[in-house]
gemmi code that builds the backbone of each chain (N, CA, C; Angstrom):
import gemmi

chains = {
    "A": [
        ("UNK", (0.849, -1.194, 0.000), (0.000, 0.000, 0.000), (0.887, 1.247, 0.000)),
        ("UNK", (0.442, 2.087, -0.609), (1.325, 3.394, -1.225), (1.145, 4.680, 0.568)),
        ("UNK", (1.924, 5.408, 0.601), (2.183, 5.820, 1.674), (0.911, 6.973, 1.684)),
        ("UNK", (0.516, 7.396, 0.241), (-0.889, 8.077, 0.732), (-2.125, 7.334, 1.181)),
        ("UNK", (-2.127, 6.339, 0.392), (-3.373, 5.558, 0.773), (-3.087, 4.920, 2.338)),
        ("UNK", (-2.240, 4.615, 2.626), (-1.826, 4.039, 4.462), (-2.545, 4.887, 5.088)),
        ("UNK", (-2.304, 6.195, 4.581), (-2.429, 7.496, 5.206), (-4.327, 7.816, 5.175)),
        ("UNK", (-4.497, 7.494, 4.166), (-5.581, 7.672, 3.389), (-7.011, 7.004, 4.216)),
        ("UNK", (-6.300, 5.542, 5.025), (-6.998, 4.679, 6.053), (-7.383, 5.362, 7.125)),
        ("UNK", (-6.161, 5.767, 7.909), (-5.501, 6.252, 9.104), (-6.791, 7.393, 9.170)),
        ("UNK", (-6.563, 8.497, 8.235), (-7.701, 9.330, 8.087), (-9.154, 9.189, 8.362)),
        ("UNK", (-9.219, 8.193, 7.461), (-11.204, 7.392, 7.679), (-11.032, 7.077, 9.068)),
        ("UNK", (-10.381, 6.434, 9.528), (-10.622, 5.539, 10.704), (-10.742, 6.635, 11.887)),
        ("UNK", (-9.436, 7.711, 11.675), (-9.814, 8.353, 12.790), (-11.168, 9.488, 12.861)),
        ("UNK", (-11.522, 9.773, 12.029), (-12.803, 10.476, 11.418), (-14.031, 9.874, 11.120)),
        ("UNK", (-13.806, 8.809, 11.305), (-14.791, 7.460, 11.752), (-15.965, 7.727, 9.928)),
        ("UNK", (-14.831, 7.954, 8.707), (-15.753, 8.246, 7.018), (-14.523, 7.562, 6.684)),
        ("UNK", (-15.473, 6.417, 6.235), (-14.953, 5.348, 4.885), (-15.287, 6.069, 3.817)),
        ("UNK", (-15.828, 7.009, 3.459), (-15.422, 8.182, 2.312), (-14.617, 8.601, 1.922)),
        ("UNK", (-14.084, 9.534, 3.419), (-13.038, 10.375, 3.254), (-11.796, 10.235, 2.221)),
        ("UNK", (-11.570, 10.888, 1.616), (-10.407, 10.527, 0.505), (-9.417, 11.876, 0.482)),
        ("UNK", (-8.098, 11.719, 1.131), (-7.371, 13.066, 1.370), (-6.183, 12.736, 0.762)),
        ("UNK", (-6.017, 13.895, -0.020), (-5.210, 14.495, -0.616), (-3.744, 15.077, 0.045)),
        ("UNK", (-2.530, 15.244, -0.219), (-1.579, 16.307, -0.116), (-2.288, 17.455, 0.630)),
        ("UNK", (-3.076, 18.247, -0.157), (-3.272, 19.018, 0.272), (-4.234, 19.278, 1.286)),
        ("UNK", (-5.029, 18.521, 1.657), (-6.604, 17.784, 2.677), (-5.779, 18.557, 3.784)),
        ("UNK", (-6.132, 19.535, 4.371), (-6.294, 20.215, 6.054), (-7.461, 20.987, 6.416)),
        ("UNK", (-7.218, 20.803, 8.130), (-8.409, 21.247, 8.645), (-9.614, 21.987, 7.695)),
        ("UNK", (-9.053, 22.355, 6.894), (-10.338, 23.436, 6.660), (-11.264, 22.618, 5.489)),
        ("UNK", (-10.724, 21.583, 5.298), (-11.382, 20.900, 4.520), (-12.327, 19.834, 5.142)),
        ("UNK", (-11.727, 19.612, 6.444), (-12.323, 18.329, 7.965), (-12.765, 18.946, 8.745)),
        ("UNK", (-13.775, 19.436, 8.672), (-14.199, 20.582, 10.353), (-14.064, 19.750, 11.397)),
        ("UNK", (-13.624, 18.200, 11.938), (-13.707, 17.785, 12.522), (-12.251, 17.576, 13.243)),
        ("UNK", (-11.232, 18.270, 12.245), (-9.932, 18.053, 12.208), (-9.504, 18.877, 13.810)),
        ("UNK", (-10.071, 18.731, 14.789), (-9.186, 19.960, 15.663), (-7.691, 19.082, 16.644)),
        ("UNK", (-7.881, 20.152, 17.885), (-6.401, 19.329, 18.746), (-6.585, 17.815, 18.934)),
        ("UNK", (-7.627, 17.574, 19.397), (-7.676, 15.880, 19.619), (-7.606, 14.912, 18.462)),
        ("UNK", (-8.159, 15.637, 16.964), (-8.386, 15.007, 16.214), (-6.520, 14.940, 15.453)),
        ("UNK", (-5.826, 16.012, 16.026), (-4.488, 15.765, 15.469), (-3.769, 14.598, 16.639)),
        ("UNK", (-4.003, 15.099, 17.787), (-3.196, 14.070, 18.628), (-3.670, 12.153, 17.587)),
        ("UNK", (-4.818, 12.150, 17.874), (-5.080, 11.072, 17.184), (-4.273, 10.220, 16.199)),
        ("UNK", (-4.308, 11.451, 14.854), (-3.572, 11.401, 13.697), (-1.801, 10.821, 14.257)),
        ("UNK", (-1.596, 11.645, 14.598), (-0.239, 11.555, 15.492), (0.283, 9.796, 15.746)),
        ("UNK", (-0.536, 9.823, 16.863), (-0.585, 8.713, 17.692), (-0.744, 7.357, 16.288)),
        ("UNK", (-1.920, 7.619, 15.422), (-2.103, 6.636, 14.455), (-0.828, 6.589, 13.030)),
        ("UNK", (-0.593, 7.276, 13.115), (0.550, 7.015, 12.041), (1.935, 6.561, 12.769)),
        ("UNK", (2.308, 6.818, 13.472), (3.347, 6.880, 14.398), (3.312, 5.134, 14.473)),
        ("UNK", (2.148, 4.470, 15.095), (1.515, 2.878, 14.883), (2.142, 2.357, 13.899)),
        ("UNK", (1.084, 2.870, 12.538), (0.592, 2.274, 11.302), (2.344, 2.267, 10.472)),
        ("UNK", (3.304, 3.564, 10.695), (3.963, 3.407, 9.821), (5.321, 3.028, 10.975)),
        ("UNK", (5.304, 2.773, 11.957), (6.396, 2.683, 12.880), (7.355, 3.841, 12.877)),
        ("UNK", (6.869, 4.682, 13.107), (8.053, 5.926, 13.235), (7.622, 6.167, 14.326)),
        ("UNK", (8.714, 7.359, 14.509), (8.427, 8.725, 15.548), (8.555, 10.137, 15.369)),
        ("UNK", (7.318, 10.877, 15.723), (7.587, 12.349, 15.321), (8.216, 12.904, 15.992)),
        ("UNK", (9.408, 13.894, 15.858), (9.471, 14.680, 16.875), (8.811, 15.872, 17.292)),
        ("UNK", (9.622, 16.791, 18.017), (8.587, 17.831, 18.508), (8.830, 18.927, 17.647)),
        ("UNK", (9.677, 18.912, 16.445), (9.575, 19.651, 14.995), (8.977, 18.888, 14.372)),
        ("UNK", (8.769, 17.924, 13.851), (7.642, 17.236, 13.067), (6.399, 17.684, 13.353)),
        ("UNK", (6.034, 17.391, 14.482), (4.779, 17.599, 15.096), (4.125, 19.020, 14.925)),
        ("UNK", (4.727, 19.910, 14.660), (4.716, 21.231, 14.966), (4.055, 22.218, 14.120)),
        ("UNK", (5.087, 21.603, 12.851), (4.565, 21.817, 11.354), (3.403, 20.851, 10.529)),
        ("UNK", (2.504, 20.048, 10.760), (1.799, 19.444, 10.873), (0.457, 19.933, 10.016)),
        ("UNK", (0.790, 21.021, 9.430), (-0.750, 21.621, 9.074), (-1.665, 20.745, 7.528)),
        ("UNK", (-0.975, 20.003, 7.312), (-2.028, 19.447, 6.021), (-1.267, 17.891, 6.058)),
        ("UNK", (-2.247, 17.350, 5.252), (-1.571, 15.805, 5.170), (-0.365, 15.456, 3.902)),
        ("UNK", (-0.120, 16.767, 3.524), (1.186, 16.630, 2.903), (2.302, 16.680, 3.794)),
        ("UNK", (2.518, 17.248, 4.764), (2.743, 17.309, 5.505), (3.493, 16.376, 6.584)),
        ("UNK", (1.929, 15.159, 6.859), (2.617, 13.623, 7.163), (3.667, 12.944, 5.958)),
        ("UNK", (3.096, 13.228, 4.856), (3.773, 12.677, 4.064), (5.576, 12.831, 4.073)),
        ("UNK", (5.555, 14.230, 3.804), (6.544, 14.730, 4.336), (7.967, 14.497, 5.118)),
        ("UNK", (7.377, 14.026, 6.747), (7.700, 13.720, 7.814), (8.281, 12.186, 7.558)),
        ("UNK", (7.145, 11.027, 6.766), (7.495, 10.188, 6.460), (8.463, 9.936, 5.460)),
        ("UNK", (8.386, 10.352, 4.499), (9.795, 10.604, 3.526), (10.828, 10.911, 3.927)),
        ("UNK", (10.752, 11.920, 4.833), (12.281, 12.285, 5.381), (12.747, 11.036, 6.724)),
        ("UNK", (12.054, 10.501, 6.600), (12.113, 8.976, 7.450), (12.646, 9.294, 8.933)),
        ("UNK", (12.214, 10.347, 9.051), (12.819, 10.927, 10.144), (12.660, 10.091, 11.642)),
        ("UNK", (13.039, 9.352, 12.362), (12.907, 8.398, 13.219), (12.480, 7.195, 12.918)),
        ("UNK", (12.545, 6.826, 11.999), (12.285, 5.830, 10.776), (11.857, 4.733, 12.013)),
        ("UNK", (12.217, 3.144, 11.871), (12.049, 2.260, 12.475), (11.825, 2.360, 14.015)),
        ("UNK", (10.965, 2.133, 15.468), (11.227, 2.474, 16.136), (12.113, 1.229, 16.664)),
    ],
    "B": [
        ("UNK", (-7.453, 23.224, 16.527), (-5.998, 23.967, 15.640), (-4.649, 22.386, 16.092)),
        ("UNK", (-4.149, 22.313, 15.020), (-3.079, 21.342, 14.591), (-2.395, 22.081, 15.518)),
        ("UNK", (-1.246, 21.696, 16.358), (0.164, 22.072, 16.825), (-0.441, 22.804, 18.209)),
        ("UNK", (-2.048, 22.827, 18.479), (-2.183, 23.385, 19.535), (-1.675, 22.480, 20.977)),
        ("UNK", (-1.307, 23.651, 21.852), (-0.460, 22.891, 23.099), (-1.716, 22.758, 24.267)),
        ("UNK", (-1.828, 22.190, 24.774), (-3.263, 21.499, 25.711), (-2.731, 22.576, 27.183)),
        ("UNK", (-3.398, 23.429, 27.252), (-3.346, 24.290, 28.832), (-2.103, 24.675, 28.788)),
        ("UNK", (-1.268, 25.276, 28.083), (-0.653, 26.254, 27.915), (-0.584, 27.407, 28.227)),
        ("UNK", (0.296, 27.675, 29.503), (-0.118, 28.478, 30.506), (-0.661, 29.048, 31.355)),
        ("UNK", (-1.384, 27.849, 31.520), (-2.359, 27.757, 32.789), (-1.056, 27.374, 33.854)),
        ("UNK", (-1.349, 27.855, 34.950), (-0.567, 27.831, 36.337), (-0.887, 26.394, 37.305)),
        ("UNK", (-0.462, 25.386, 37.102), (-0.815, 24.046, 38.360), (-0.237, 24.302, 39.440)),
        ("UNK", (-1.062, 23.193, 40.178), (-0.711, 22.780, 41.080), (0.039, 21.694, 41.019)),
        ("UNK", (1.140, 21.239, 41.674), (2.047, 20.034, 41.703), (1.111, 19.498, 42.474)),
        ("UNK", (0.933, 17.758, 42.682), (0.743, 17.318, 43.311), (1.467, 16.162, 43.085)),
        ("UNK", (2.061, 15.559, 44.711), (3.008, 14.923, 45.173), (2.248, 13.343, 44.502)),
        ("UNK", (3.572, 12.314, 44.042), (2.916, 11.048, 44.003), (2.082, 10.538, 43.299)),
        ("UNK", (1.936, 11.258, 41.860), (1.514, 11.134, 41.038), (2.805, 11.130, 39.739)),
        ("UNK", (2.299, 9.970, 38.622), (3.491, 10.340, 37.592), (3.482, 11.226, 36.843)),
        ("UNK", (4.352, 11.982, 36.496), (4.541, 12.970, 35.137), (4.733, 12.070, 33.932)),
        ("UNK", (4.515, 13.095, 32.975), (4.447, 12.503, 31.731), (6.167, 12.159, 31.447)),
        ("UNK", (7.053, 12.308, 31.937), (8.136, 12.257, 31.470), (8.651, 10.675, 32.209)),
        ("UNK", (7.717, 10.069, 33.510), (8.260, 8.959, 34.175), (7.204, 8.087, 33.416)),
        ("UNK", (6.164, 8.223, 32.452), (5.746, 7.318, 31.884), (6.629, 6.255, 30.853)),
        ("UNK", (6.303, 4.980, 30.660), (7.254, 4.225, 29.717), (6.193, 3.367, 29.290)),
        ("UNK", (6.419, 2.964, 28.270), (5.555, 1.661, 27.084), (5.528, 0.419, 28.285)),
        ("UNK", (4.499, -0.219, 28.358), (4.785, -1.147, 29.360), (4.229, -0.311, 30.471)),
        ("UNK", (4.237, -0.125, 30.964), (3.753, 0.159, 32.704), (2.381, -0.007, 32.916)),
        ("UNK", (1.917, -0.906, 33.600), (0.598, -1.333, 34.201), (0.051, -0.693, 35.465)),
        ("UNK", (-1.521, -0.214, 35.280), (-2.407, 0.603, 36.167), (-3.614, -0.297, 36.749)),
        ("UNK", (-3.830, -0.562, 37.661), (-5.089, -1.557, 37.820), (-5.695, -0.770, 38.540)),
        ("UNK", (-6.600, -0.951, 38.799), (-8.139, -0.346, 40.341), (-8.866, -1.833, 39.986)),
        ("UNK", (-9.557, -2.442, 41.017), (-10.082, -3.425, 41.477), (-11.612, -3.193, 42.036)),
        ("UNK", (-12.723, -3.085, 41.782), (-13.652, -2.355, 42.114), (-15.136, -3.140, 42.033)),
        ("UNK", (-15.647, -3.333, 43.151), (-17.508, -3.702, 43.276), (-18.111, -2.378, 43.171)),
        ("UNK", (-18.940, -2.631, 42.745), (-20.113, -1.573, 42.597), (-21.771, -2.016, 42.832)),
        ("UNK", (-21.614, -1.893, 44.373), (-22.726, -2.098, 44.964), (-23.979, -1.384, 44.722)),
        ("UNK", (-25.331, -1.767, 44.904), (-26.652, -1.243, 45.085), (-26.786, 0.589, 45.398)),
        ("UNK", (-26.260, 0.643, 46.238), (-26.065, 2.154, 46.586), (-24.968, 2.680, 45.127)),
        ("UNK", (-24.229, 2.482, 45.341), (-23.196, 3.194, 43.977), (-24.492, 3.002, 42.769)),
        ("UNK", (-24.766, 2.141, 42.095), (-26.055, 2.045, 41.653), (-27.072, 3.237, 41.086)),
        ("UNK", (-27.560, 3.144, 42.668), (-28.402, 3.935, 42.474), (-28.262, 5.476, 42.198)),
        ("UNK", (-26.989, 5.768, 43.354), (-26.412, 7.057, 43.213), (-25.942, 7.402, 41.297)),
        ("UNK", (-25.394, 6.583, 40.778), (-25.546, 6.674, 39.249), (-26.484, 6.819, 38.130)),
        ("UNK", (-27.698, 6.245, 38.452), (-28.874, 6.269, 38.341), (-29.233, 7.954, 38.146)),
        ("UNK", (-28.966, 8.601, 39.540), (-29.559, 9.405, 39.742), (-29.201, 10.320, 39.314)),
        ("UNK", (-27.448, 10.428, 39.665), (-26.663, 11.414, 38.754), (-26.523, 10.910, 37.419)),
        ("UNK", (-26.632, 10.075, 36.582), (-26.890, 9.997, 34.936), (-28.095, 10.140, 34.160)),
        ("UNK", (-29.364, 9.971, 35.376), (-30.721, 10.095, 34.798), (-30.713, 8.650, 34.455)),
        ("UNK", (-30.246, 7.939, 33.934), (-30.406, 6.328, 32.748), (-31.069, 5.687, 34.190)),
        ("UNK", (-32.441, 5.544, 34.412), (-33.057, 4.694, 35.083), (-33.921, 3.249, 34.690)),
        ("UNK", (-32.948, 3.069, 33.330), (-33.256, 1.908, 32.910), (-33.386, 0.618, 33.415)),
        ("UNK", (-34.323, -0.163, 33.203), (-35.051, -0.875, 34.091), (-33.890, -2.173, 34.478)),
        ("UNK", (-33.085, -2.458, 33.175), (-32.389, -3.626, 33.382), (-31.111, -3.521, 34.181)),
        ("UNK", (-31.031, -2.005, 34.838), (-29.791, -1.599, 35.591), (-30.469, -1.261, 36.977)),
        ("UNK", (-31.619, -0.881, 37.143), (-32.386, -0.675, 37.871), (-33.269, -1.604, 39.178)),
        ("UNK", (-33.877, -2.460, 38.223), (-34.937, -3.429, 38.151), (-34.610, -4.370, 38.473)),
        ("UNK", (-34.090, -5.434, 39.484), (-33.611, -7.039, 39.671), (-34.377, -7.958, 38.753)),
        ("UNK", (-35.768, -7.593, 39.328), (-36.390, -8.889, 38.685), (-36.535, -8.342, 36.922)),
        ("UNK", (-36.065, -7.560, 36.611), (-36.461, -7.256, 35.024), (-35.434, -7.782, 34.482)),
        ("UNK", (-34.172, -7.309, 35.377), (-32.678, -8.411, 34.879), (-33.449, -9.546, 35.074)),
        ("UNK", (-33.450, -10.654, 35.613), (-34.182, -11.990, 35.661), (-34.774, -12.061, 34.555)),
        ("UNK", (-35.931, -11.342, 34.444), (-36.417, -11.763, 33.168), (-36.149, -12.006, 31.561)),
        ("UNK", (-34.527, -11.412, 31.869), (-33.936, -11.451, 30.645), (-32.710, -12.293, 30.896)),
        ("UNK", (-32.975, -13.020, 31.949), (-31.934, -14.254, 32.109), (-30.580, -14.018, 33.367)),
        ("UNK", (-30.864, -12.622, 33.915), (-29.369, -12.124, 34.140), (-30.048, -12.407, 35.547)),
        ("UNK", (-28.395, -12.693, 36.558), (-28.502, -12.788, 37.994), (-29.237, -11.711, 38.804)),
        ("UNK", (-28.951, -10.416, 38.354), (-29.450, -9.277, 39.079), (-29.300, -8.248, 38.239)),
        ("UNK", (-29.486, -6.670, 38.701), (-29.678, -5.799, 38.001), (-27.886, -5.729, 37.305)),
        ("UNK", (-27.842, -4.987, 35.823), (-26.676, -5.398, 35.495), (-26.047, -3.790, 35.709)),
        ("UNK", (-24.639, -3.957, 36.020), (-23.953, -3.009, 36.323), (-24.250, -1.592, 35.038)),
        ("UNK", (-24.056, -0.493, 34.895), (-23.599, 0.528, 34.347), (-22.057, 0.194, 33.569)),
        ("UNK", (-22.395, 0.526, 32.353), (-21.336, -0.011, 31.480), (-20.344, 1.710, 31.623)),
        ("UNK", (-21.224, 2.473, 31.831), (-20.388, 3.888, 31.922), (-20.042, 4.306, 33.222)),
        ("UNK", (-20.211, 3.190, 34.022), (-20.158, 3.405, 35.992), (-18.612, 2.708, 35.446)),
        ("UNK", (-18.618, 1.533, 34.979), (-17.684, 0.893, 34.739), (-16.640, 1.748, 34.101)),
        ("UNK", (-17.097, 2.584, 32.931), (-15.720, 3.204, 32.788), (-15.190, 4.403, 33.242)),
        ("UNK", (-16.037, 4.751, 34.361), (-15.506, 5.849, 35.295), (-14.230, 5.471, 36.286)),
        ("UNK", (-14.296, 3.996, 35.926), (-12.917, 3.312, 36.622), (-11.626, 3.878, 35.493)),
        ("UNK", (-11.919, 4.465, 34.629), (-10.818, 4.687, 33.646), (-10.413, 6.307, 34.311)),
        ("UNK", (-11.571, 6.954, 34.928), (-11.090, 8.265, 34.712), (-10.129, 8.051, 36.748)),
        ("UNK", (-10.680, 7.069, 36.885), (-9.824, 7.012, 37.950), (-8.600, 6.636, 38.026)),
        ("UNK", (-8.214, 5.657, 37.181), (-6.548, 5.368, 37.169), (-6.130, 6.605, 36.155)),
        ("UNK", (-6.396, 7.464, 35.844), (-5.780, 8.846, 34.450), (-5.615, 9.564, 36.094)),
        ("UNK", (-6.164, 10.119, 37.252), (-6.680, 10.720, 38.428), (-5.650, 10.288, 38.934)),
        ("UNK", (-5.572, 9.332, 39.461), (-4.626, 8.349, 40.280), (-3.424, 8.382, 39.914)),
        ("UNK", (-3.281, 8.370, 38.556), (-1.660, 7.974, 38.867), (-1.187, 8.833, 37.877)),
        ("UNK", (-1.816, 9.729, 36.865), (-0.951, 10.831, 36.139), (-1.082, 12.064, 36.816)),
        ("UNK", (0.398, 12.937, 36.661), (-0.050, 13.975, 36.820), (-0.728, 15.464, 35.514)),
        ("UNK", (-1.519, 15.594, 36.226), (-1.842, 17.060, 35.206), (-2.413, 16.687, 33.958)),
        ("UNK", (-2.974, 15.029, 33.868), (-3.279, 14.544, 32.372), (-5.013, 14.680, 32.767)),
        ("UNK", (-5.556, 14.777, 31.128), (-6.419, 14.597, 30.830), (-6.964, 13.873, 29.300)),
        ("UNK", (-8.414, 12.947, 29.635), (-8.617, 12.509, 28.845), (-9.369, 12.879, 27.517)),
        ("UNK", (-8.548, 12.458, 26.413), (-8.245, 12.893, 25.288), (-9.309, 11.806, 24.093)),
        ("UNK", (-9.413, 10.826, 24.350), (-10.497, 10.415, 23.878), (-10.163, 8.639, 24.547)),
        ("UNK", (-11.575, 7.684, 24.526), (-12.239, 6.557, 24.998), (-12.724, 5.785, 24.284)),
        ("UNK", (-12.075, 4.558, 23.822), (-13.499, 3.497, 23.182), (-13.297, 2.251, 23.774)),
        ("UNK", (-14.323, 1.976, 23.949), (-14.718, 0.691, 24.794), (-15.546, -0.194, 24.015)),
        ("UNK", (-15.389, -1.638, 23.877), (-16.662, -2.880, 23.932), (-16.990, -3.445, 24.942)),
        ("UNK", (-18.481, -3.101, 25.563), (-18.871, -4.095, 26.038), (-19.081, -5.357, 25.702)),
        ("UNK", (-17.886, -6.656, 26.129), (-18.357, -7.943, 25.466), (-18.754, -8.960, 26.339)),
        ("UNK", (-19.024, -8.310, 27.655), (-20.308, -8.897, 28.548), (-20.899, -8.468, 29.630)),
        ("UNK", (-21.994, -8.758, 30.300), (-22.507, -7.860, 31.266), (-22.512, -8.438, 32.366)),
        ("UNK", (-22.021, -7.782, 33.793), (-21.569, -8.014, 35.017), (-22.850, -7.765, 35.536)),
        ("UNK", (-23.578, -8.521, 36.695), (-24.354, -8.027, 37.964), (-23.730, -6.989, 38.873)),
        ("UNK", (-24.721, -6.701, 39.456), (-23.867, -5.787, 40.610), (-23.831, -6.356, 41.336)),
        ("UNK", (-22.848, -5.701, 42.126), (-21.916, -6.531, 43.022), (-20.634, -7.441, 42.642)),
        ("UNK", (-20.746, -7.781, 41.707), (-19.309, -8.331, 40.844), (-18.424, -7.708, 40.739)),
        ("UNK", (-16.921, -7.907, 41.094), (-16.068, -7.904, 41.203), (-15.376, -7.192, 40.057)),
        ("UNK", (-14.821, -6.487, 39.490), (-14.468, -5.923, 38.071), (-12.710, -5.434, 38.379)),
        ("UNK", (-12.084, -5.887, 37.742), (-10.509, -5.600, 37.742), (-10.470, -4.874, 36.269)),
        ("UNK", (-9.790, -3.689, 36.475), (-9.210, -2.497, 35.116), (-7.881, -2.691, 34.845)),
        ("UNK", (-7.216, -2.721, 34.051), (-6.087, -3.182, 33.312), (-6.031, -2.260, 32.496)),
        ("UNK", (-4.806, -0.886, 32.399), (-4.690, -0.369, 31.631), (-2.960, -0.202, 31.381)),
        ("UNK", (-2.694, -0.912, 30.446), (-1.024, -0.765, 29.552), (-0.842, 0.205, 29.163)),
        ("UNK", (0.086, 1.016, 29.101), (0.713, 2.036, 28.230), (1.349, 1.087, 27.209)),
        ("UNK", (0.855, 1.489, 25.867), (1.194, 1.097, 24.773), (2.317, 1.953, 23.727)),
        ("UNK", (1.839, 3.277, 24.294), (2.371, 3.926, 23.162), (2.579, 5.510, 24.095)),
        ("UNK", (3.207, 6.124, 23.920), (4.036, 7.697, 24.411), (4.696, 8.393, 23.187)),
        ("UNK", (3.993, 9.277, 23.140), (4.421, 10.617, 21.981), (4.643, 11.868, 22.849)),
        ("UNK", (6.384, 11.900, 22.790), (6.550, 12.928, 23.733), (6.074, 14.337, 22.937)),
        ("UNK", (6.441, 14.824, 21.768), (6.025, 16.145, 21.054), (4.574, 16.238, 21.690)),
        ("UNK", (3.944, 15.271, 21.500), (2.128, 15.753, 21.881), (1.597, 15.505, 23.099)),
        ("UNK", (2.779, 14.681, 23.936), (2.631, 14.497, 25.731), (1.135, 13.724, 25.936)),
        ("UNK", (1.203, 12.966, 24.882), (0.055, 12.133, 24.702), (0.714, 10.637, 24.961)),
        ("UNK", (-0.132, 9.884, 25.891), (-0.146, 8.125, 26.200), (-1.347, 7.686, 25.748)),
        ("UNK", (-1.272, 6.181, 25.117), (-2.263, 5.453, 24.960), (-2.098, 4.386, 25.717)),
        ("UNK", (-3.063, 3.902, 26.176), (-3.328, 2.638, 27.142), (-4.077, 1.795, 26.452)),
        ("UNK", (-3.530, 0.433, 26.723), (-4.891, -0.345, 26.341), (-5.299, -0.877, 27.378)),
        ("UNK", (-6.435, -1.210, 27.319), (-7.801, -1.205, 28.377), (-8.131, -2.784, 28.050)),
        ("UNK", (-8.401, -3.545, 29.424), (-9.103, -4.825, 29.913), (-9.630, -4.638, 31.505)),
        ("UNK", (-11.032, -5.023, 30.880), (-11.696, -5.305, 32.277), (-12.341, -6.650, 32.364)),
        ("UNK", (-11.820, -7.205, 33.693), (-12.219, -8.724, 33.798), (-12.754, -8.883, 34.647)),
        ("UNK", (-14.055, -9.851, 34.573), (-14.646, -10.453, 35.703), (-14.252, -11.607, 36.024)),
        ("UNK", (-13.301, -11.765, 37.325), (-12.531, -13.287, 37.185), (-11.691, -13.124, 36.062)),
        ("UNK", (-11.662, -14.390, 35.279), (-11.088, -14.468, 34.290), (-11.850, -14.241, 32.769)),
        ("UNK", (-12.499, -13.547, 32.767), (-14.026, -13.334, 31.963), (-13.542, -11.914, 31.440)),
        ("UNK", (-13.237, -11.783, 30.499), (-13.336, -10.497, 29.911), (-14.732, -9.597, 29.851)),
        ("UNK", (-14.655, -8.992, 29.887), (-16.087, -8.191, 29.855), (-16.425, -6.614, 29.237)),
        ("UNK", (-14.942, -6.223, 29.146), (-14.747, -4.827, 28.594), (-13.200, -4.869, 27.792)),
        ("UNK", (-13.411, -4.249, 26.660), (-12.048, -4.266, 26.298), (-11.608, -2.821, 25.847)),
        ("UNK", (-11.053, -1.839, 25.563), (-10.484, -0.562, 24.311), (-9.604, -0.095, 24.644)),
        ("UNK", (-9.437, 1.444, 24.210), (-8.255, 2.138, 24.145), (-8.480, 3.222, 24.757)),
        ("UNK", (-7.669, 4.169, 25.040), (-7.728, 5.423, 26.011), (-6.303, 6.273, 26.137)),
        ("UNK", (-6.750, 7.883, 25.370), (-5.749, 8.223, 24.718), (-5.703, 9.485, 25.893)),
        ("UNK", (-4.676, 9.916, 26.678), (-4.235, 10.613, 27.803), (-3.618, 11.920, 26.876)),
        ("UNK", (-3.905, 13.253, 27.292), (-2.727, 14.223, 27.205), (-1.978, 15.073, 28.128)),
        ("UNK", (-1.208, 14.791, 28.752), (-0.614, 15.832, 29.632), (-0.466, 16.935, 29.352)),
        ("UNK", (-1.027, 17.785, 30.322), (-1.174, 19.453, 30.364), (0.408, 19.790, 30.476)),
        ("UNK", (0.626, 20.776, 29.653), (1.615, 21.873, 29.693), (1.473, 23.339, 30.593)),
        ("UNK", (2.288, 23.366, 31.777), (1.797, 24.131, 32.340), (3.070, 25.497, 32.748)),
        ("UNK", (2.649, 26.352, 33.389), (4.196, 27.375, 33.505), (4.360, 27.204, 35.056)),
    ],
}
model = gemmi.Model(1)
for chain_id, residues in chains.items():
    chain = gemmi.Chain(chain_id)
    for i, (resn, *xyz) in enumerate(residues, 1):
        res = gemmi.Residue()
        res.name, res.seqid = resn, gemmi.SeqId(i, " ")
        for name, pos in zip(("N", "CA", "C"), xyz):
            atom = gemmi.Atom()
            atom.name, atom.element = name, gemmi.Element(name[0])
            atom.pos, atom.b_iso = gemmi.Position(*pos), 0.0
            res.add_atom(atom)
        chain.add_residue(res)
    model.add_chain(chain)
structure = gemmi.Structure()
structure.add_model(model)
structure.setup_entities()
C-alpha cells in the first residue's frame, strides 16, 4: 500500500468516514472535525501504522496531510 | 488547531505522588479493582438520569436471564477516569473506546487493566490499552488516549 493511501486509512478511521479521501493538500479546513484531539489522534495513528516517531519539529509543522507525508519521507525516526 | 499545546499556561498545582508525563514508559501497568454495589447504583442512576429498568430493576434483569440488576457499562468506565486521576499527573482525557463484550451483575467484582502502549513525547500524549475482567471473563475491552497538560 502506497504511503498516501496508508495514510488515506488512518484518516477514515480516525474520522470514523470510509469516504473520506485526502489528498496532499486535505487540512483542517477541509475536515471541520480536524481539531487538537483530532491531530493528537492522527499523530498517535501514524506513528503505529507506519512505525516511526515524530518529533517535537515534526509535530509542529503538521498543518495538512502533505505534511505527514513529508515527515514520512524524510524517514525521520524511521524504524522504532 | 493542529500544533495546539493542551493548557498552555495555565498555572498548576504540583501534586506529590503522582506520575509525570516524562516517568511514563511503554509497558507500565495501572489496575483499580472495584464492586459496585446497590447504593453506587443507584447514586448513578440518579446522577446519569439512565433509570433503565435492566440496571435498575432485579427482577427485570431476571427476566432477561441475568442474575441481578446489570452493572452501568459507563459506571464501569468511570474506573478509567480514575486510574488517568490516580496515577498521572496534570493529564487529561483525550479520547475513549470501549466494547462491552459482557454484562456483570452488581456486586461483581471488576478488575481495570490499563497498559501504556504507546508515548508521543512532542504531543505528551499516552495510549493505554484497556481490559476489564470479571474473574477471568473479559467483559470490557479498548483504548484510552491521555494528554498531559503543559503548564508554567
Amino acid at each position: 500500500m502506497s504511503p498516501i493511501n496508508q495514510l488515506n486509512s488512518i484518516f477514515q478511521e480516525v474520522f470514523d468516514d470510509p469516504n473520506l479521501v485526502v489528498n496532499p493538500s486535505t487540512s483542517p479546513r477541509e475536515i471541520a472535525d480536524w481539531d487538537s484531539v483530532a491531530q493528537v489522534k492522527l499523530v498517535l495513528a501514524v506513528e503505529e501504522s507506519f512505525g516511526v516517531r515524530f518529533a517535537t519539529d515534526d509535530v509542529s509543522g503538521l498543518d495538512c496531510a502533505g505534511d505527514f507525508l513529508a515527515v514520512l519521507a524524510k524517514g525521520r525516526g524511521a524504524a522504532r | 488547531v493542529p500544533g495546539h499545546r493542551w493548557g498552555a499556561n495555565v498555572p498548576l498545582v504540583e501534586t506529590r505522588d503522582l506520575l509525570r508525563f516524562e516517568e511514563i514508559q511503554a509497558g507500565n501497568v495501572f489496575r483499580v479493582t472495584k464492586s459496585f454495589g446497590d447504593a453506587e447504583m443507584d447514586q448513578f442512576a440518579h446522577l446519569s438520569g439512565d433509570r433503565s429498568a435492566v440496571h435498575s430493576d432485579p427482577e427485570t434483569a431476571r427476566r432477561f436471564g441475568f442474575p441481578d440488576r446489570l452493572q452501568y457499562g459507563f459506571l464501569l468506565a468511570s474506573l478509567l477516569s480514575r486510574i488517568v486521576g490516580t496515577n498521572f499527573q496534570h493529564a487529561v482525557c483525550a479520547s475513549v473506546s470501549l466494547d462491552f463484550v459482557k454484562p456483570v451483575a452488581v456486586g461483581e467484582v471488576v478488575d481495570v487493566r490499563a497498559e501504556v502502549t504507546q508515548v508521543q513525547e512532542a504531543m505528551r500524549s499516552v495510549v493505554l490499552k484497556i481490559s476489564m475482567l470479571s474473574g477471568q471473563e473479559a467483559i470490557a475491552r479498548g483504548k484510552l488516549t491521555t494528554v498531559f497538560l503543559s503548564g508554567v
